[in-house]
C-alpha positions in Angstrom: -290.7 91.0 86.1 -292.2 88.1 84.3 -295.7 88.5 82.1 -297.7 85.8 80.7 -298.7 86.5 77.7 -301.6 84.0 76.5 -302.4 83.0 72.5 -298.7 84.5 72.1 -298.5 82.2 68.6 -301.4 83.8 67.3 -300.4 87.1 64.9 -301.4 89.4 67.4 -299.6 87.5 70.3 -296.3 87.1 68.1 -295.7 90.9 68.0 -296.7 91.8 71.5 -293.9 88.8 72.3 -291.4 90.7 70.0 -292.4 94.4 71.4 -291.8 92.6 74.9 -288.5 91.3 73.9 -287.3 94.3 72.7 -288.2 96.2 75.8 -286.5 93.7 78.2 -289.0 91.8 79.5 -288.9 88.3 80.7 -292.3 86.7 79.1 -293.4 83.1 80.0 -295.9 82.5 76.4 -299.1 80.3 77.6 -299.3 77.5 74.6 -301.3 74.8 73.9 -299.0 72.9 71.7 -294.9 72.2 72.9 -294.1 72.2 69.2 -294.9 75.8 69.4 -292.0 76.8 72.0 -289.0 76.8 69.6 -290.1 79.6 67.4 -291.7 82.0 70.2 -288.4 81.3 72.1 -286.6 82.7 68.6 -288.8 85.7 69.1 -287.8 86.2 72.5 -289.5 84.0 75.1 -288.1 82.9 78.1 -290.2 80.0 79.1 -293.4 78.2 78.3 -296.4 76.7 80.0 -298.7 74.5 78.5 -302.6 74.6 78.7 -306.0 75.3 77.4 -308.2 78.8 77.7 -310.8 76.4 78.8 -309.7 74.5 81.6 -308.5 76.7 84.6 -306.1 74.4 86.5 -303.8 75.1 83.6 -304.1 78.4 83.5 -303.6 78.4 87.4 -300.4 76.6 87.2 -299.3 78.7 84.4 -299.0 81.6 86.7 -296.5 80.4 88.8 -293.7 82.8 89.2 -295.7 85.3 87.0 -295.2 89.3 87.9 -298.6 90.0 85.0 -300.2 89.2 82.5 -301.4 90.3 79.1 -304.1 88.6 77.7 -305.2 88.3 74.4 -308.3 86.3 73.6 -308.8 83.8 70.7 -310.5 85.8 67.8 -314.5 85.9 68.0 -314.5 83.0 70.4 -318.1 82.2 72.2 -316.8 82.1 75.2 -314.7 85.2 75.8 -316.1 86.3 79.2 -315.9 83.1 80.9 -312.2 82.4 79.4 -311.6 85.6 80.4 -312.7 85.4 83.6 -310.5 82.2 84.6 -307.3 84.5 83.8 -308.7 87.0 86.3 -309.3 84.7 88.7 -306.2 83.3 88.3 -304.3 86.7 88.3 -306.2 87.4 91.4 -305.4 83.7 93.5 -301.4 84.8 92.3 -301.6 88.3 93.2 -300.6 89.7 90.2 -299.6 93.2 89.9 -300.6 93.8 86.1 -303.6 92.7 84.3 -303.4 93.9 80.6 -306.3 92.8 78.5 -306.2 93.2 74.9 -309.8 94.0 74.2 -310.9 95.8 70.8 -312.2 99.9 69.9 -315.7 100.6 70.5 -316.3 97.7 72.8 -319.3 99.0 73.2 -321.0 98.4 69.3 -322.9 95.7 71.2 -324.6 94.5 67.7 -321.3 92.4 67.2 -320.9 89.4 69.3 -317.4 90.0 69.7 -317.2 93.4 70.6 -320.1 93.1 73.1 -318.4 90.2 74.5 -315.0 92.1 75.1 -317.5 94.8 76.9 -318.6 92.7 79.3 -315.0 91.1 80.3 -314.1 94.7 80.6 -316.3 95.1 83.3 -315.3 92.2 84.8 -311.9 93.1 84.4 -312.5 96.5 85.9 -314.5 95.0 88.9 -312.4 92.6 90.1 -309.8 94.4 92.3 -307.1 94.2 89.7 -304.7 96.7 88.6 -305.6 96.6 85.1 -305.1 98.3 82.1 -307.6 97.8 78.7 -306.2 98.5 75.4 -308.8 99.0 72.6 -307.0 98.4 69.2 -308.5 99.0 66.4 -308.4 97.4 62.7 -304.9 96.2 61.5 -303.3 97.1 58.1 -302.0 93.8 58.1 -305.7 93.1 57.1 -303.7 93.7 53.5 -301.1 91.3 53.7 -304.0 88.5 54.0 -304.6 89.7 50.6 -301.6 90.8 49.0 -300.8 88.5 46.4 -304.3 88.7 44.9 -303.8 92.7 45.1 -300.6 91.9 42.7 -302.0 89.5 40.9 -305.3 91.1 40.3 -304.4 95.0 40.4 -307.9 94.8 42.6 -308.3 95.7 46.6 -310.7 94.2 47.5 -312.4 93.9 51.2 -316.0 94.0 52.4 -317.1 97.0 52.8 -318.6 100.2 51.1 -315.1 101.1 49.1 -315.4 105.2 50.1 -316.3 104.4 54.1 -313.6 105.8 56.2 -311.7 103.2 59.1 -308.2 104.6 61.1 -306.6 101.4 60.2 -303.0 100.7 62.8 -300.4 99.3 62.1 -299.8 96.0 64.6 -296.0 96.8 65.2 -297.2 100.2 66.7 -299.9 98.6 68.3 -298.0 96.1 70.1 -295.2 98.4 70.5 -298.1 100.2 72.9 -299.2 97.4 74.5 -295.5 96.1 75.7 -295.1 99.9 77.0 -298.5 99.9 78.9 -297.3 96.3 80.2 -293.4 97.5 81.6 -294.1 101.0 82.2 -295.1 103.0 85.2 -298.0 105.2 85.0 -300.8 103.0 83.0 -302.6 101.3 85.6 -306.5 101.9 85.7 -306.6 103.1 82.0 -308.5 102.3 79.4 -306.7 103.5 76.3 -308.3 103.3 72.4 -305.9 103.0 69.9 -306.5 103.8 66.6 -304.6 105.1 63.4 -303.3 107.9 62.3 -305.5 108.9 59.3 -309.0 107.7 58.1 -309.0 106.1 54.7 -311.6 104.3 53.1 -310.8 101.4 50.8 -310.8 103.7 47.6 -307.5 105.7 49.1 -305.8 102.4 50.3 -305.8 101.6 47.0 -304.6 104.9 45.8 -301.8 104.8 48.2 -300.5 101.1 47.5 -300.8 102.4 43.5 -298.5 105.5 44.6 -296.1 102.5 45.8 -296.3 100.3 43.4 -296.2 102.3 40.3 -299.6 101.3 38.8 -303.1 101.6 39.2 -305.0 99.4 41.7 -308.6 100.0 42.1 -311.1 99.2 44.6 -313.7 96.6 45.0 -315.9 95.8 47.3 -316.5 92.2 48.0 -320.5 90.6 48.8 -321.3 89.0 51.9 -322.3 86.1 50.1 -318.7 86.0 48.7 -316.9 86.5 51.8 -319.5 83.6 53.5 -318.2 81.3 50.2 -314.8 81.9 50.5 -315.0 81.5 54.7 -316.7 77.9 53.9 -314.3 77.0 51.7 -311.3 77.9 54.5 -313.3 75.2 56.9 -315.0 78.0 59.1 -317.4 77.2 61.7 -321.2 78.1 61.5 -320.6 79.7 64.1 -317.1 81.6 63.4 -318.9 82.3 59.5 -322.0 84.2 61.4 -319.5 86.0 63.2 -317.6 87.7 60.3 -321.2 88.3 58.3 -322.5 90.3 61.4 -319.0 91.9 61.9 -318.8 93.2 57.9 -322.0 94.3 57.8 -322.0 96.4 60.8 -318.6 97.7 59.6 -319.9 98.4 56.2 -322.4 100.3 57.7 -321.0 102.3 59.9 -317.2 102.5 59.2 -314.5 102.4 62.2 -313.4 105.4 62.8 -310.7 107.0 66.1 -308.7 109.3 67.0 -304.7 108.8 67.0 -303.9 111.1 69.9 -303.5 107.9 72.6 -301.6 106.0 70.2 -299.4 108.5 69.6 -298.8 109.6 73.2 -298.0 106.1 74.3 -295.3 105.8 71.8 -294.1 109.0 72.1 -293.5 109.3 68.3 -295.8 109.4 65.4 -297.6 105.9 64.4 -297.0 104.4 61.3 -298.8 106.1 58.3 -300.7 102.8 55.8 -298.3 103.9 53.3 -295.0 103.5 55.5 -296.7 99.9 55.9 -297.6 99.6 52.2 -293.9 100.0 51.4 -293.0 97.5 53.9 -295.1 94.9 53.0 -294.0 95.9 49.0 -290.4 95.6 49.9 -291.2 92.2 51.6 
C-alpha cells in the first residue's frame, strides 16, 4: 500500500513520514522543491512527486500508483477548502481507498479562520463518497522547543496567553504515531477522532514542570498581542498570516483549549506522552 502524504517537509509532515516509516509503509511525499527529496528519503520515503497545492494537474499526477492519502494542509493558509478539495477530487478520479485529513480540535470554534476553514473541508471531506478518516489534533508541546533557548537564556516561559488558562497540549510523536495507525490499520474508516493530551496545564505549571527538570526556577509570562504582532513582522509574516495568529491567540487566551485524552490513548494503545516526559527530552537534546 502506497500513501501520499502532502506538506511531508513541513514539521508536522516530517513525523507523520517517520511514524509511517516505522510502521512499514511505502509513502510517496508530495514536494514542491526536488532539493527536498534527499532528507525525507533519510526519514523513510520511498518516492517523490513534485507539485503545488494550487494547481491540480500536479496533484492529479501525483496520485499515480497511490493506495491513500494523508493530507496535511499548509498552516492557516486562505485557501484551505479549495486546496483541499483538489486532493479529494483527485483521490476520488484515482479511487483511493483512504482519505486521512489532518484537520485540527474544535474545528468548529468558527471565530478562527483556520479552524472554521478545516470545518468546512470536513464536510467536504465527509460528503464526497470517500472512505475517510479526520483526525483533530490539538496544540503541540513542541510549541516549547520554538522557544527553548530563550526559556534557558531567560529563566522566563513565555507564550500568549493568560499564564493560569488550562490547554491538553500533545506531544507530535504520539500524535503522528496516531495518525500513521489510523492510515495502515483496519477499523478507522468513517471516524472522526480528537486527539488531545493527556493532562491540562496552563502556562504557570509548564513552567513548574520544566523547573522540576531543570533544577531551577522558570516562571511564567505572558506575552502582548502587540508583541507577538512585532515579533511576527519582524520574521517577514504576511498581513494576512499576522491577522491570523492575533485572532487565533486571542481566542485561545480567552477560552483556553481544552480535550479529553481517552481517543488518543486508545489509538496508541499505551499511555501518551506526559509534557514532562517531552520536557526531559527536549532538555536532554
Amino acid at each position: 500500500m502506497t500513501i501520499l502524504l502532502t506538506a511531508a517537509n513541513g514539521r508536522t509532515g516530517r513525523a507523520v513520514l517517520k511514524a509511517l516509516a516505522n510502521a512499514g509503509a511505502e509513502v510517496k511525499v508530495f514536494v514542491r522543491d526536488e532539493g527536498q527529496w534527499p532528507a525525507l528519503k533519510e526519514l523513510g520515503a520511498a518516492s517523490f512527486a513534485l507539485g503545488d497545492m494550487e494547481y491540480a494537474s500536479t496533484i492529479d499526477a501525483a496520485m499515480d500508483s497511490c493506495d491513500g492519502i494523508i493530507h496535511i494542509g499548509p498552516p492557516m493558509h486562505p485557501n484551505e477548502v479549495e486546496i483541499t478539495g483538489r486532493f479529494i477530487g483527485a483521490a476520488r478520479s484515482h479511487g483511493l481507498s483512504r482519505f486521512v485529513y489532518y484537520s485540527v480540535m474544535h474545528p468548529l470554534r468558527r471565530a478562527v479562520r483556520h479552524h472554521r476553514l478545516k470545518l468546512d473541508a470536513e464536510e467536504e471531506l465527509i460528503e464526497s463518497g470517500l472512505p475517510y478518516t479526520i483526525l483533530q489534533p490539538i496544540r503541540y508541546m513542541q510549541h516549547l522547543a520554538m522557544i527553548w533557548k530563550k526559556v534557558l537564556d531567560t529563566g522566563v516561559h513565555a507564550m500568549p496567553f493568560n499564564v493560569d488558562l488550562k490547554f491538553n497540549v500533545a506531544d507530535l510523536r504520539d500524535l503522528a504515531e496516531a495518525t500513521a495507525i489510523a492510515a495502515t490499520q483496519p477499523g478507522h474508516l468513517y471516524a472522526t477522532y480528537e486527539l488531545a493530551g493527556p493532562e491540562a496545564l496552563s502556562q504557570r505549571d509548564m513552567a513548574g514542570v520544566i523547573s522540576r527538570v531543570l533544577g531551577r526556577e522558570i516562571r511564567a509570562e505572558a506575552v502582548s498581542l502587540q508583541q507577538v504582532e512585532k515579533n511576527a513582522r519582524a520574521a517577514g509574516a504576511s498581513d494576512d498570516r499576522v491577522t491570523q495568529m492575533l485572532t487565533m491567540n486571542e481566542h485561545y487566551d480567552q477560552f483556553g483549549f481544552h480535550g479529553n485524552p481517552n481517543v488518543l490513548r486508545w489509538i496508541l494503545g499505551r499511555e501518551p506522552n506526559t509534557y514532562e516526559n517531552y520536557v526531559k527530552r527536549l532538555a536532554a537534546r
